[in-house]
C-alpha positions in Angstrom: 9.8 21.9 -19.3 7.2 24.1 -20.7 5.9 26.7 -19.0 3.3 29.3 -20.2 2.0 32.9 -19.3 -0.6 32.9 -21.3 0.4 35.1 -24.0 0.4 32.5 -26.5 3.8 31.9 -26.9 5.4 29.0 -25.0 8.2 29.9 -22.0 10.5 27.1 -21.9 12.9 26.5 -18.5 15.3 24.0 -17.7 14.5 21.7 -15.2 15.4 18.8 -13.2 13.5 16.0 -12.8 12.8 13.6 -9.9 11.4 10.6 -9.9 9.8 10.0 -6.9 9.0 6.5 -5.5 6.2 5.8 -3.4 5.9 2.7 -1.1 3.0 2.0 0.3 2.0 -1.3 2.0 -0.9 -3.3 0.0 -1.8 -5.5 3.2 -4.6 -6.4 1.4 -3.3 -8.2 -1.6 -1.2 -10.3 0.5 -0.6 -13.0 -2.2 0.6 -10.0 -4.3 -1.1 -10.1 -7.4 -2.6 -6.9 -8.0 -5.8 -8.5 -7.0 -7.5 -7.9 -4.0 -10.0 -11.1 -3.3 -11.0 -13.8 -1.2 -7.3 -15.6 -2.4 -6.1 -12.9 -0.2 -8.1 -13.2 2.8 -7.6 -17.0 3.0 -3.6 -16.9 2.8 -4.0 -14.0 5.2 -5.7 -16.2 7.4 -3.9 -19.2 7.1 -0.5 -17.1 7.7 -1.8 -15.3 10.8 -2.9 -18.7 12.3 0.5 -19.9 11.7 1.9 -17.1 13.6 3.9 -16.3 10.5 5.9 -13.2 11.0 4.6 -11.7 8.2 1.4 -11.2 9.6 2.4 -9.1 12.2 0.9 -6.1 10.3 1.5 -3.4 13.1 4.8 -4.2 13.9 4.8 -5.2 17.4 6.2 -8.6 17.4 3.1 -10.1 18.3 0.4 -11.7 15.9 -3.0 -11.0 17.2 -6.3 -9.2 16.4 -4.9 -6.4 16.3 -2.9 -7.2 13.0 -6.6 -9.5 12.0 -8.1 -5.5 12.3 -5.3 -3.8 9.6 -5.3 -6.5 7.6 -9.6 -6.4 7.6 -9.6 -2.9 7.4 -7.5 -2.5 4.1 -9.6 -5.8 2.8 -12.8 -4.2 3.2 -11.6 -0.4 2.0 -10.4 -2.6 -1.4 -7.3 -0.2 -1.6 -4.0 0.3 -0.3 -3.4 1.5 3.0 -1.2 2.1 5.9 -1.0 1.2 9.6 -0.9 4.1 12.0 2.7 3.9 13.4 
């Protein structure tokens, strides 16, 4: 790792590194294509009218409009987002 004060000569420090993995929940690309489109809402809405489990966004065990609202709200932010909970 390089490190400077700014007196023009490089400072160099051993370091660890991390890496650091980051999982966040795309509810909006549900058919998981790095693509978030009307693909997406349709299998969305043909798995929550099925009552498949997977639909159950917020984790409550029941698939209703309240998981329609998480998965509606990430479709129309267009981005990746997380449930409160």
């Amino acid at each position: 790792m390089v490190f400077s004060d700014n007196n023009g000569t490089p400072d160099f420090a051993n370091a660890t590194s991390y890496a650091v993995a980051c999982f966040v929940e795309c509810f909006a690309d549900w058919d998981r294509n790095r693509t978030i489109n009307t693909m997406d809402l349709t299998a969305f809405l043909n798995d929550w009218n099925a009552a498949h489990p997977d639909a159950d966004l917020n984790g409550d065990g029941v698939i209703n409009t309240q998981d329609m609202t998480v998965f509606l709200g990430a479709y129309a932010a267009g981005d990746c987002i997380c449930p409160e909970g």
